[in-house]
PDB file of N, CA, C, O and CB in Angstrom:
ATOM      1  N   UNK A   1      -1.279 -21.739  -5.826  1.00  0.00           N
ATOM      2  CA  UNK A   1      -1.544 -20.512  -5.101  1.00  0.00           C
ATOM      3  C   UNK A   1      -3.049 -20.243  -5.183  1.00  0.00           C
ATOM      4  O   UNK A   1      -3.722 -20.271  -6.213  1.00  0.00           O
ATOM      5  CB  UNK A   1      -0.709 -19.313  -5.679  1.00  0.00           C
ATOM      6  N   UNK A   2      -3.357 -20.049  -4.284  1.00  0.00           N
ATOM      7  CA  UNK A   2      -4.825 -20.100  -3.991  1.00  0.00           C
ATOM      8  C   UNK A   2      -5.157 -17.944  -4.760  1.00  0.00           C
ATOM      9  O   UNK A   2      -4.391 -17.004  -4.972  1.00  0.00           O
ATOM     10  CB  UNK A   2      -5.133 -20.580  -1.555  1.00  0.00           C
ATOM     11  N   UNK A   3      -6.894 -18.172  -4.918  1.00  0.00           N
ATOM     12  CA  UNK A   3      -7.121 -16.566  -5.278  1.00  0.00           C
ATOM     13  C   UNK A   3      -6.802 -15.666  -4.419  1.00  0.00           C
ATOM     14  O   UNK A   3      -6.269 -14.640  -4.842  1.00  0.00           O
ATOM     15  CB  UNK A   3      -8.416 -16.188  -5.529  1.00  0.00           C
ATOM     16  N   UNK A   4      -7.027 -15.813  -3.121  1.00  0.00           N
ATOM     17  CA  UNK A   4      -6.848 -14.974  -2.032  1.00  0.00           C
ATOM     18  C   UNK A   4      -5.205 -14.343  -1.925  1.00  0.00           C
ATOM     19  O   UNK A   4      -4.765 -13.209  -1.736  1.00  0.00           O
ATOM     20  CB  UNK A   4      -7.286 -15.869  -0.735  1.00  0.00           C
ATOM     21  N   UNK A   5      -4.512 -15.792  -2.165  1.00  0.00           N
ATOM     22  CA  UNK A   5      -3.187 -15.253  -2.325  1.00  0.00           C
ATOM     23  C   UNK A   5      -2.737 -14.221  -3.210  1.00  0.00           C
ATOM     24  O   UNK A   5      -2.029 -13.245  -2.962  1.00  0.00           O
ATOM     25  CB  UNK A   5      -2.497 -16.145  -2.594  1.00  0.00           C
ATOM     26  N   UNK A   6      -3.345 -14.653  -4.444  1.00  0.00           N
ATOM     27  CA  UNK A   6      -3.160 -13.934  -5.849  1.00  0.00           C
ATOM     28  C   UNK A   6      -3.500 -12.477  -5.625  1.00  0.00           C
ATOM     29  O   UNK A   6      -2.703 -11.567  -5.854  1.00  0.00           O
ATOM     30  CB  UNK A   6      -4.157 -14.568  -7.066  1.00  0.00           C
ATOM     31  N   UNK A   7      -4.958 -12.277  -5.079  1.00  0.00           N
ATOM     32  CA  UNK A   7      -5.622 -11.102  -4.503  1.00  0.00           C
ATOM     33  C   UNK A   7      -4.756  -9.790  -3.792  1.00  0.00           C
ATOM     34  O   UNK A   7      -4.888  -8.574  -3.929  1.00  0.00           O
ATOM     35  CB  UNK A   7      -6.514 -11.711  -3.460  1.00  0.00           C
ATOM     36  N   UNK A   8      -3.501 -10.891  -2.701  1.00  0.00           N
ATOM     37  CA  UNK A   8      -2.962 -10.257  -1.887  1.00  0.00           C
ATOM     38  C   UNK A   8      -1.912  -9.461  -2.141  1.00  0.00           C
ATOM     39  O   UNK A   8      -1.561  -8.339  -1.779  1.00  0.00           O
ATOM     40  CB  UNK A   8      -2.752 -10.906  -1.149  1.00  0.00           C
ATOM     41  N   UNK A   9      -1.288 -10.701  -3.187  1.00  0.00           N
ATOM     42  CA  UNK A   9       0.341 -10.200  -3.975  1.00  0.00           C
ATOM     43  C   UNK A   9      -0.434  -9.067  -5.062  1.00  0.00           C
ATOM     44  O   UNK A   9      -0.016  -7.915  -4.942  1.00  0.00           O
ATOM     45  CB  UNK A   9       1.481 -11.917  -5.137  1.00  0.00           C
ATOM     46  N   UNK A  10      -1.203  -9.223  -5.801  1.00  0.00           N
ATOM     47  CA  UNK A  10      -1.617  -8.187  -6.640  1.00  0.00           C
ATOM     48  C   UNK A  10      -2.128  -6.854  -5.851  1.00  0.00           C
ATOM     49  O   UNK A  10      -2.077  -5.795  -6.476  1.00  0.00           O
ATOM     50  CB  UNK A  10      -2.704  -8.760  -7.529  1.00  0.00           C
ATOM     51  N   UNK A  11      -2.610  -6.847  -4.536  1.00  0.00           N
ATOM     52  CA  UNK A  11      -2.640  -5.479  -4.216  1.00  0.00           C
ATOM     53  C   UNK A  11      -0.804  -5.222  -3.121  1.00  0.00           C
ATOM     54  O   UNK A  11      -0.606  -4.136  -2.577  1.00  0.00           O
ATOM     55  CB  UNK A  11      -4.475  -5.201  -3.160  1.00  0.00           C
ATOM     56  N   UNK A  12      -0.136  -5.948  -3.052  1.00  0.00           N
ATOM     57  CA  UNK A  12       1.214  -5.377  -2.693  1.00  0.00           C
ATOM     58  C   UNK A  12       1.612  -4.975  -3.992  1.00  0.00           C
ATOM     59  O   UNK A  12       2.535  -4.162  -4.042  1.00  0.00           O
ATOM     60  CB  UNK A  12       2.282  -6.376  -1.972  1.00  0.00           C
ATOM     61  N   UNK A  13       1.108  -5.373  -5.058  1.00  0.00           N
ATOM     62  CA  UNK A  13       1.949  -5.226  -6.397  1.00  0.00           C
ATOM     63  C   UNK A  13       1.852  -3.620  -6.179  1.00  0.00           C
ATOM     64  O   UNK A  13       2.816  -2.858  -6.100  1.00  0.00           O
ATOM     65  CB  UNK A  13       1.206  -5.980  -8.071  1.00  0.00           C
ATOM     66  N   UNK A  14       0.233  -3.208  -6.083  1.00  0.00           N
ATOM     67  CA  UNK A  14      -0.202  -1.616  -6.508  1.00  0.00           C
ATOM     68  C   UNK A  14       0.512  -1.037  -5.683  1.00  0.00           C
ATOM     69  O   UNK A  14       0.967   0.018  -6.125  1.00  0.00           O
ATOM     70  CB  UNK A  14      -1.745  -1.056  -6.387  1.00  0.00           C
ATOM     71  N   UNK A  15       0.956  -1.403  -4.147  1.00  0.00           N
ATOM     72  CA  UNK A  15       1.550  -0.430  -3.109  1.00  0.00           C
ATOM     73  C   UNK A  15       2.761  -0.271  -3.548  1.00  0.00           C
ATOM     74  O   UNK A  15       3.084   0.900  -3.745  1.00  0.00           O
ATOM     75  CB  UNK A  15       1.578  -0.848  -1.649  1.00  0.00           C
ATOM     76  N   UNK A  16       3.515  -1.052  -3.761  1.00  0.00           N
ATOM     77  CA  UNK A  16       4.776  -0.765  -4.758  1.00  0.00           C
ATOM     78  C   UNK A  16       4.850   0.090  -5.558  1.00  0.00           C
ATOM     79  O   UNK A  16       5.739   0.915  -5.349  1.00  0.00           O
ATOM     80  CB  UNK A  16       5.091  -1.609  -5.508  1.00  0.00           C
ATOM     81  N   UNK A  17       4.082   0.261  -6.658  1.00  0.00           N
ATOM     82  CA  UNK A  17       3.860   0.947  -7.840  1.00  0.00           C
ATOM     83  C   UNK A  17       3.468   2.535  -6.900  1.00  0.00           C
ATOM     84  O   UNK A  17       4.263   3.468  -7.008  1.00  0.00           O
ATOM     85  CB  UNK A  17       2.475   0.087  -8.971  1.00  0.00           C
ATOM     86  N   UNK A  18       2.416   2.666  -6.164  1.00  0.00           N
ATOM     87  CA  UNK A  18       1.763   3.771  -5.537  1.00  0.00           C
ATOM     88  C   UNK A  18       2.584   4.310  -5.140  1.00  0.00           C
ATOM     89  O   UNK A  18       2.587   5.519  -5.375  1.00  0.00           O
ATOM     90  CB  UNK A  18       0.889   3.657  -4.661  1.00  0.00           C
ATOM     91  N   UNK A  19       3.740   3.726  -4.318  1.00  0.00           N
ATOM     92  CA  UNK A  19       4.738   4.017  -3.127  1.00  0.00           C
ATOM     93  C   UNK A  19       5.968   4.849  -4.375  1.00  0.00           C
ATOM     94  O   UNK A  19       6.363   5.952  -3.997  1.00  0.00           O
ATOM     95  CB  UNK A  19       5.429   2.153  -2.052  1.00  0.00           C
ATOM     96  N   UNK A  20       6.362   4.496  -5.354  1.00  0.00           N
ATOM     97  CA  UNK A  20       7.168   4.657  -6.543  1.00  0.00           C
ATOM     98  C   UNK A  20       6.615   6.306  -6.652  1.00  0.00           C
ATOM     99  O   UNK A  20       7.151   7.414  -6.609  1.00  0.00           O
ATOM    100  CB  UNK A  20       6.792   3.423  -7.986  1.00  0.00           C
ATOM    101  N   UNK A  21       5.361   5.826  -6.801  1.00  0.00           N
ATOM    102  CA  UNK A  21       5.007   7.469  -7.682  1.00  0.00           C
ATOM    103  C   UNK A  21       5.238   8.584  -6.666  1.00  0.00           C
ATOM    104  O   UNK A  21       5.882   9.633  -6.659  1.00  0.00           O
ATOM    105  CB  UNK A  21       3.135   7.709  -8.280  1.00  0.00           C
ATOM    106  N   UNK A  22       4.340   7.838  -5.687  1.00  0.00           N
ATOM    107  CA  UNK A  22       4.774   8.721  -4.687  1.00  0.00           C
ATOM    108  C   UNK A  22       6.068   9.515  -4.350  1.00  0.00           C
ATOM    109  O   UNK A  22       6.030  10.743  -4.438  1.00  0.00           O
ATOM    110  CB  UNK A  22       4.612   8.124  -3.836  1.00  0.00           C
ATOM    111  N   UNK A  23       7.100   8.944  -4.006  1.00  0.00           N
ATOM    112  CA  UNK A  23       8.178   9.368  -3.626  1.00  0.00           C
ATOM    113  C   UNK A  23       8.572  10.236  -5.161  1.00  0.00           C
ATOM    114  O   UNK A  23       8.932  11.402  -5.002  1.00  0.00           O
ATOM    115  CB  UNK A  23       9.149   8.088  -3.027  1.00  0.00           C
ATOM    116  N   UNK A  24       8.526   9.807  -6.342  1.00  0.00           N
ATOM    117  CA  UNK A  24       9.257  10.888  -6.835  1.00  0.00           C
ATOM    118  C   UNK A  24       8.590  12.109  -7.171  1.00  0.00           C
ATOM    119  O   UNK A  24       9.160  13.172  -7.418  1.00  0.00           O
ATOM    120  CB  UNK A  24       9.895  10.508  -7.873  1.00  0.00           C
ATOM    121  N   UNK A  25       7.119  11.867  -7.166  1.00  0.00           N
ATOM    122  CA  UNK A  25       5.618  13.019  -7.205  1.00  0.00           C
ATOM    123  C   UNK A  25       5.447  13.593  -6.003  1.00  0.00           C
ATOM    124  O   UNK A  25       4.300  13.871  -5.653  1.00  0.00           O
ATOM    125  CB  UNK A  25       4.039  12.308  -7.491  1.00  0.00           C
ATOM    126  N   UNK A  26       6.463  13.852  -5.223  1.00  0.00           N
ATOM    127  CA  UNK A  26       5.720  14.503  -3.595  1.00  0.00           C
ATOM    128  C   UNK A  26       4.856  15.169  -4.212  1.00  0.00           C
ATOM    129  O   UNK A  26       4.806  15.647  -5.345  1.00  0.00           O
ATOM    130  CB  UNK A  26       6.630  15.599  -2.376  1.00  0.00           C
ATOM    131  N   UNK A  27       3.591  15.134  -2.590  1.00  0.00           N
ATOM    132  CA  UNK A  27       2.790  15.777  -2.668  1.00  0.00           C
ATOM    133  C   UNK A  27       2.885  16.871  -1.904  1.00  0.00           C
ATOM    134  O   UNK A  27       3.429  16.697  -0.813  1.00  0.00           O
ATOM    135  CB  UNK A  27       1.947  15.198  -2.578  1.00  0.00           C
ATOM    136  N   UNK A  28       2.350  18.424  -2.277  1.00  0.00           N
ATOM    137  CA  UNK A  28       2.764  19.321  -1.536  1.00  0.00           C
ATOM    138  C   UNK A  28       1.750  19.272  -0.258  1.00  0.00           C
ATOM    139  O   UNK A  28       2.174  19.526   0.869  1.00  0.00           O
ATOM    140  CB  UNK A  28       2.858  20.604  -2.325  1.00  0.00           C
ATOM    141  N   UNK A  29       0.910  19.062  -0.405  1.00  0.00           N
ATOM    142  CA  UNK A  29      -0.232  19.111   1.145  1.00  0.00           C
ATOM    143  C   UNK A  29       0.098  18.291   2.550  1.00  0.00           C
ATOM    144  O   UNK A  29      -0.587  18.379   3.570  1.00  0.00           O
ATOM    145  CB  UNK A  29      -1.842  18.349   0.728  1.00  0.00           C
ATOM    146  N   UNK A  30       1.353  17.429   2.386  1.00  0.00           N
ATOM    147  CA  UNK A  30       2.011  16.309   3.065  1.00  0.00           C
ATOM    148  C   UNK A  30       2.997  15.598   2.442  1.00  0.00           C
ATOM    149  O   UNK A  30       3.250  15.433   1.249  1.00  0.00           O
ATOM    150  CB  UNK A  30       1.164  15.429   3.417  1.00  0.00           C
ATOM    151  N   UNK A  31       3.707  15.056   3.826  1.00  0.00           N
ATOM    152  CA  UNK A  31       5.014  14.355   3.283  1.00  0.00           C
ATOM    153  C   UNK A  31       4.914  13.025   2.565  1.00  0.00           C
ATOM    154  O   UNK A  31       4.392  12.101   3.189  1.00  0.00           O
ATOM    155  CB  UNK A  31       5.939  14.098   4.418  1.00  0.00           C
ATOM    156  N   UNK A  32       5.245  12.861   1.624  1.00  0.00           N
ATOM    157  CA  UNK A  32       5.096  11.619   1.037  1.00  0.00           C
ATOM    158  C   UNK A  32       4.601  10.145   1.806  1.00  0.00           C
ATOM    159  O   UNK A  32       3.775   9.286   1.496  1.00  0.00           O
ATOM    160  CB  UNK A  32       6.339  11.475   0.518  1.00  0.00           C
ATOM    161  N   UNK A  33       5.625  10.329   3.066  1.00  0.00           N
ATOM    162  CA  UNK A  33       5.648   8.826   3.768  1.00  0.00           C
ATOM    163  C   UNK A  33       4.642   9.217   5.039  1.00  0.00           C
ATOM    164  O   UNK A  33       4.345   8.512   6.004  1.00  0.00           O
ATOM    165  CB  UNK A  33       7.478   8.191   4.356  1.00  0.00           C
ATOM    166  N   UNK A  34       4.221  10.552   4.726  1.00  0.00           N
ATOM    167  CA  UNK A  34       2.499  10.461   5.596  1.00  0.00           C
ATOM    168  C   UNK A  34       1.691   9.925   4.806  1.00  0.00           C
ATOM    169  O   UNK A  34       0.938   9.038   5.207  1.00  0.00           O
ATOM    170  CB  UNK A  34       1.644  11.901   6.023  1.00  0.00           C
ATOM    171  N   UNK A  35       1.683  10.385   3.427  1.00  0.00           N
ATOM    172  CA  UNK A  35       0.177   9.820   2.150  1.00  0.00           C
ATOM    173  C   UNK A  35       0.162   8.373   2.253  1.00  0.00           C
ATOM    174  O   UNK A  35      -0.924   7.794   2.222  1.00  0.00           O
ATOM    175  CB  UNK A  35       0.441  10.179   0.104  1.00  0.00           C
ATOM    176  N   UNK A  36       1.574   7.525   2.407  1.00  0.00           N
ATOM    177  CA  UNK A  36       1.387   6.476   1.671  1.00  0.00           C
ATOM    178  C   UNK A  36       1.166   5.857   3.289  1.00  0.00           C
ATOM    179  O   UNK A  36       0.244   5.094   2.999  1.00  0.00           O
ATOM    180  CB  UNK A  36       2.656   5.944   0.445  1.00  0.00           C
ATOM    181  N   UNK A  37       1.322   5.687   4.495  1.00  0.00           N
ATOM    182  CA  UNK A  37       1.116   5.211   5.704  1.00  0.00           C
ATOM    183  C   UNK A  37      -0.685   5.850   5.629  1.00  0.00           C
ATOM    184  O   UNK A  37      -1.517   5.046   6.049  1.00  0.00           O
ATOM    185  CB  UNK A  37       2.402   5.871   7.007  1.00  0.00           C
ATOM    186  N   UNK A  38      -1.112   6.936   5.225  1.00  0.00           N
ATOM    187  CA  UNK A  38      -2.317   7.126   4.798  1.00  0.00           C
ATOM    188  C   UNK A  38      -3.334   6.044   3.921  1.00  0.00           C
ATOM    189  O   UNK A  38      -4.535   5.803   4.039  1.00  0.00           O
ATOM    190  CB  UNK A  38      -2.085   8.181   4.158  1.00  0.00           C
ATOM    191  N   UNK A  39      -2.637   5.690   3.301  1.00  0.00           N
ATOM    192  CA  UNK A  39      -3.381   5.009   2.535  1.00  0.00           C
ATOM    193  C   UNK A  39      -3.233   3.709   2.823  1.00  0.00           C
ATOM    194  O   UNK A  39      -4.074   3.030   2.235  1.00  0.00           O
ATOM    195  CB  UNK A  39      -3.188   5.266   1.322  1.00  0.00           C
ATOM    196  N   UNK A  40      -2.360   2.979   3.620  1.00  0.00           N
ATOM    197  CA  UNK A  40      -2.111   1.779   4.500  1.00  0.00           C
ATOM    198  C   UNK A  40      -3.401   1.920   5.480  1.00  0.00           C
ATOM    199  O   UNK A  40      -4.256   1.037   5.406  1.00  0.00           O
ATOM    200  CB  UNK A  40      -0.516   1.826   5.353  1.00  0.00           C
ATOM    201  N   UNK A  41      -3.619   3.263   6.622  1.00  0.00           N
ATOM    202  CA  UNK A  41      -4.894   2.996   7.229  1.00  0.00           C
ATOM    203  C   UNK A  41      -6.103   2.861   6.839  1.00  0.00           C
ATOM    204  O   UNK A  41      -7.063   2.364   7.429  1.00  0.00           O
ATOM    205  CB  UNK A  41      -5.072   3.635   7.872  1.00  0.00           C
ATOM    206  N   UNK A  42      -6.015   3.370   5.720  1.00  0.00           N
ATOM    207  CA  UNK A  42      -7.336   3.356   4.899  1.00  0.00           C
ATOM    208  C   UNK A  42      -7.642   1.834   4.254  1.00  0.00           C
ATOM    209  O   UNK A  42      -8.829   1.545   4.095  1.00  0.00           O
ATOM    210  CB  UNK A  42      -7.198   4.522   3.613  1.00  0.00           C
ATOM    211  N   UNK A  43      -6.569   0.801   3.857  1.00  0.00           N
ATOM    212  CA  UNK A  43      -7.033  -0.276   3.556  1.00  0.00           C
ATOM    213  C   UNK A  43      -6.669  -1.647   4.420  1.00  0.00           C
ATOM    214  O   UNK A  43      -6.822  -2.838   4.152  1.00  0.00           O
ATOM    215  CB  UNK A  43      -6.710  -0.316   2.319  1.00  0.00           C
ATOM    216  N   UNK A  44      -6.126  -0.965   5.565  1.00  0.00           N
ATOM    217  CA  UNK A  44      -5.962  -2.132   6.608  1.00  0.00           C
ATOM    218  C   UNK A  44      -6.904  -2.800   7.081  1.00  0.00           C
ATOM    219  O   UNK A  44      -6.561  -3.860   7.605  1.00  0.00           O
ATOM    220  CB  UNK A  44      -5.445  -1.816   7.649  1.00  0.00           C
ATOM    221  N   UNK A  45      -8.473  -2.447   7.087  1.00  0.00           N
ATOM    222  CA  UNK A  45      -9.332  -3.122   8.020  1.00  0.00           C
ATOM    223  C   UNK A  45     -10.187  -3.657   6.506  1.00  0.00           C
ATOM    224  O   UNK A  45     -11.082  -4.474   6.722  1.00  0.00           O
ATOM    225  CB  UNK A  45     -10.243  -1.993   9.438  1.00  0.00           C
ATOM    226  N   UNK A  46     -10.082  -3.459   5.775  1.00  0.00           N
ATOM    227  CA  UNK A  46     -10.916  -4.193   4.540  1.00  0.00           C
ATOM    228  C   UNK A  46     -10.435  -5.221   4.554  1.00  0.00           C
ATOM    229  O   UNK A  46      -9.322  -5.597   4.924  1.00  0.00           O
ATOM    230  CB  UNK A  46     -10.905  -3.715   3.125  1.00  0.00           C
ATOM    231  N   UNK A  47     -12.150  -6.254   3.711  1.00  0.00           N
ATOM    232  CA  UNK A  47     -12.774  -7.571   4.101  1.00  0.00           C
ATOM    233  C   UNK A  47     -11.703  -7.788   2.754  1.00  0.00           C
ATOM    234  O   UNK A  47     -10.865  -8.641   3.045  1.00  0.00           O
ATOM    235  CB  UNK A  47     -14.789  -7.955   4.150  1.00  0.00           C
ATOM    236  N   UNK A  48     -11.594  -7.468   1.942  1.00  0.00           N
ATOM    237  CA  UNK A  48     -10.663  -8.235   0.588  1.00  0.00           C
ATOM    238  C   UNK A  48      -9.008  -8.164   0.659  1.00  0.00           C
ATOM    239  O   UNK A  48      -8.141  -7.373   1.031  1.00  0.00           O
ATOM    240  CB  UNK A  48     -11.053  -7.363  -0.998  1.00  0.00           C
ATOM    241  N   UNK A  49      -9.100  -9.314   0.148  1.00  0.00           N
ATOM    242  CA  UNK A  49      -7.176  -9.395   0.491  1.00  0.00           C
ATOM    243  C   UNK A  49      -6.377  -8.386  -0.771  1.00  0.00           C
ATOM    244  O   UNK A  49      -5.148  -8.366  -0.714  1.00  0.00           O
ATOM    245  CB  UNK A  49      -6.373 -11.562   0.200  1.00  0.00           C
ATOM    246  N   UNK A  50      -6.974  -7.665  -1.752  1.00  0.00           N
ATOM    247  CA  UNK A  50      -6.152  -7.408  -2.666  1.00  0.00           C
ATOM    248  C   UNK A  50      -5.814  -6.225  -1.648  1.00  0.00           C
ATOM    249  O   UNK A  50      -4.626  -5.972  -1.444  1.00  0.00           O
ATOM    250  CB  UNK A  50      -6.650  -7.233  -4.251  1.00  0.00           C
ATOM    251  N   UNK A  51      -7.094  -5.278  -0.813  1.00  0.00           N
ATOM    252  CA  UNK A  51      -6.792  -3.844  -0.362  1.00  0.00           C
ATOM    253  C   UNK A  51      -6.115  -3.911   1.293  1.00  0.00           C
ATOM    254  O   UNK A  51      -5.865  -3.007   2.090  1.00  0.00           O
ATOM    255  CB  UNK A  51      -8.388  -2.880  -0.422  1.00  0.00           C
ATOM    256  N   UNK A  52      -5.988  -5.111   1.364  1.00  0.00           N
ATOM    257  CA  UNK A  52      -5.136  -5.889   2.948  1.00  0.00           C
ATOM    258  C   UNK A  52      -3.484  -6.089   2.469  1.00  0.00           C
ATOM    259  O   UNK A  52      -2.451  -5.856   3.096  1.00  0.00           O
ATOM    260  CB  UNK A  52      -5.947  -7.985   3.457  1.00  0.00           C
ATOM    261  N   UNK A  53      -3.696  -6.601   1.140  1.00  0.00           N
ATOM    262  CA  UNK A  53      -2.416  -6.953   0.493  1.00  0.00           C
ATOM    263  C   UNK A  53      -1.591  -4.916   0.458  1.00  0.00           C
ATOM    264  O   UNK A  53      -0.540  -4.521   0.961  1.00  0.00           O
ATOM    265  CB  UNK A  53      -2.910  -7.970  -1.545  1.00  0.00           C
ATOM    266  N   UNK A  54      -2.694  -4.104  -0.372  1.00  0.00           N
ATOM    267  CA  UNK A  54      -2.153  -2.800  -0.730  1.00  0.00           C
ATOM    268  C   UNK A  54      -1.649  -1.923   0.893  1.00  0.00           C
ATOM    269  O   UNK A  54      -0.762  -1.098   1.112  1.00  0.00           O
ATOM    270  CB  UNK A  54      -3.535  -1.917  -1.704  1.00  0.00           C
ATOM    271  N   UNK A  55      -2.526  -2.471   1.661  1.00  0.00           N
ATOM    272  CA  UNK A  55      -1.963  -1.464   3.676  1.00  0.00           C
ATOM    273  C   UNK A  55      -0.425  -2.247   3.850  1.00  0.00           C
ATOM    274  O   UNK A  55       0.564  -1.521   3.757  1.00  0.00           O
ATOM    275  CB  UNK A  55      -3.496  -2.217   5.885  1.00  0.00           C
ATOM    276  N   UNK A  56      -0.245  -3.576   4.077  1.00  0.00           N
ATOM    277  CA  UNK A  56       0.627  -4.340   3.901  1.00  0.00           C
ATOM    278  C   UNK A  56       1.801  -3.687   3.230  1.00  0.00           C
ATOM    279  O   UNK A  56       2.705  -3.196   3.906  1.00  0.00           O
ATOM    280  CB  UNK A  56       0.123  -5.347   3.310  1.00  0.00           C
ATOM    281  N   UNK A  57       1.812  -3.664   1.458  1.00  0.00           N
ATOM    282  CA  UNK A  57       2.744  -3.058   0.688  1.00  0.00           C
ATOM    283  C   UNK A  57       2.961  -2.071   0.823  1.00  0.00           C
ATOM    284  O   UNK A  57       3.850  -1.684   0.065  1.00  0.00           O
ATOM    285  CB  UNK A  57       2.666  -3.078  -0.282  1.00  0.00           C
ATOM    286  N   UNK A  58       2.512  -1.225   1.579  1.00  0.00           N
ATOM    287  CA  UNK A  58       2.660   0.130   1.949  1.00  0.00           C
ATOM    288  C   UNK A  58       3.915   0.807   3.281  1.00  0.00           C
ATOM    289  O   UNK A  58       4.865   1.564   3.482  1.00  0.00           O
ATOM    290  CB  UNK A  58       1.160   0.378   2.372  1.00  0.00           C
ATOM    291  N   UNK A  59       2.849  -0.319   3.955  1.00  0.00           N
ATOM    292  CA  UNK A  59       3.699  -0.048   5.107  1.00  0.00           C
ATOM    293  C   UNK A  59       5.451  -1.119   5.210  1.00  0.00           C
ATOM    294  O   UNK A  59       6.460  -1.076   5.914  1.00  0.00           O
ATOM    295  CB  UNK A  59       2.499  -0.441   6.512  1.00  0.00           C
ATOM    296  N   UNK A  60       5.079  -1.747   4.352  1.00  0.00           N
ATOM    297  CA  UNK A  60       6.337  -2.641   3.910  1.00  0.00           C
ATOM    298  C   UNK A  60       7.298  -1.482   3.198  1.00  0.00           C
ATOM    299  O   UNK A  60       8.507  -1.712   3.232  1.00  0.00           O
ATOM    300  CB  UNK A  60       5.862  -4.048   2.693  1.00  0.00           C
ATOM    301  N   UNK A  61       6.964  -0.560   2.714  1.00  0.00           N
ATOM    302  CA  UNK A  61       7.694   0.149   2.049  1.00  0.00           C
ATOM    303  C   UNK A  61       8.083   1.692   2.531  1.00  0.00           C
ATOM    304  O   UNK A  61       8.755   2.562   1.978  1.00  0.00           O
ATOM    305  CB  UNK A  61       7.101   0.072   0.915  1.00  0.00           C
ATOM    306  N   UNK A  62       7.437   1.661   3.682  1.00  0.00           N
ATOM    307  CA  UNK A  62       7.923   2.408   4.440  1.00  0.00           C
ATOM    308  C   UNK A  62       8.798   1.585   5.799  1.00  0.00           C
ATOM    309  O   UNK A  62       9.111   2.249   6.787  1.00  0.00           O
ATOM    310  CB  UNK A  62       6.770   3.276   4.750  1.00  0.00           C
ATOM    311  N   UNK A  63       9.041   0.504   5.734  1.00  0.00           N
ATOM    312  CA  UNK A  63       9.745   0.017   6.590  1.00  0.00           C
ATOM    313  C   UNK A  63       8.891  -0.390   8.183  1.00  0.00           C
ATOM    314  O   UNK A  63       9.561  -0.830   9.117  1.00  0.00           O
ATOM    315  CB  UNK A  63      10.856   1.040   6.624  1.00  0.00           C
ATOM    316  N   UNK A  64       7.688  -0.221   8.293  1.00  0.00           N
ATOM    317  CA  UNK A  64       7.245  -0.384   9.448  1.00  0.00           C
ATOM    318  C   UNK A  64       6.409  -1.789   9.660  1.00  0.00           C
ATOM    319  O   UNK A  64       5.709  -1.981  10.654  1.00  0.00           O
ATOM    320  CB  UNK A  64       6.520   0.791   9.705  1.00  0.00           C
ATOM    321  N   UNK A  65       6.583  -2.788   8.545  1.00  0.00           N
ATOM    322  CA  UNK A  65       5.378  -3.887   9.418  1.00  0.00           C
ATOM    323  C   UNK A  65       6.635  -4.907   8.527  1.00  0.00           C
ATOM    324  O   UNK A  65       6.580  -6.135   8.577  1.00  0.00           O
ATOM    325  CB  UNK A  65       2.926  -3.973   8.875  1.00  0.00           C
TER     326      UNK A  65
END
């Protein structure tokens, strides 16, 4: 497995984990599965695969990609 790979699975690892807290920590300022599709746009266009890997795990966990 190449680094890039490693890079990628280790930032799906964090969206997992993020996505976890999330849902049982709602946040009151927004709905949970707005923050975390939030934070999918925020690392979708980055040059590193760990924060490509974390938009990915995100939106994987909201069911949309």
């Amino acid at each position: 497995m190449s680094r890039d790979e490693k890079e990628f699975l280790t930032g799906f690892g964090l969206a997992a984990t993020l996505t976890k807290r999330v849902m049982r920590h709602r946040p009151s300022y927004t709905t949970a599965e707005q923050y975390v599709e939030d934070v999918a746009d925020l690392h979708a266009d980055a040059s590193d695969f760990r924060r490509r890997g974390m938009a990915v795990g995100c939106l994987s966990a909201l069911g949309k990609h």
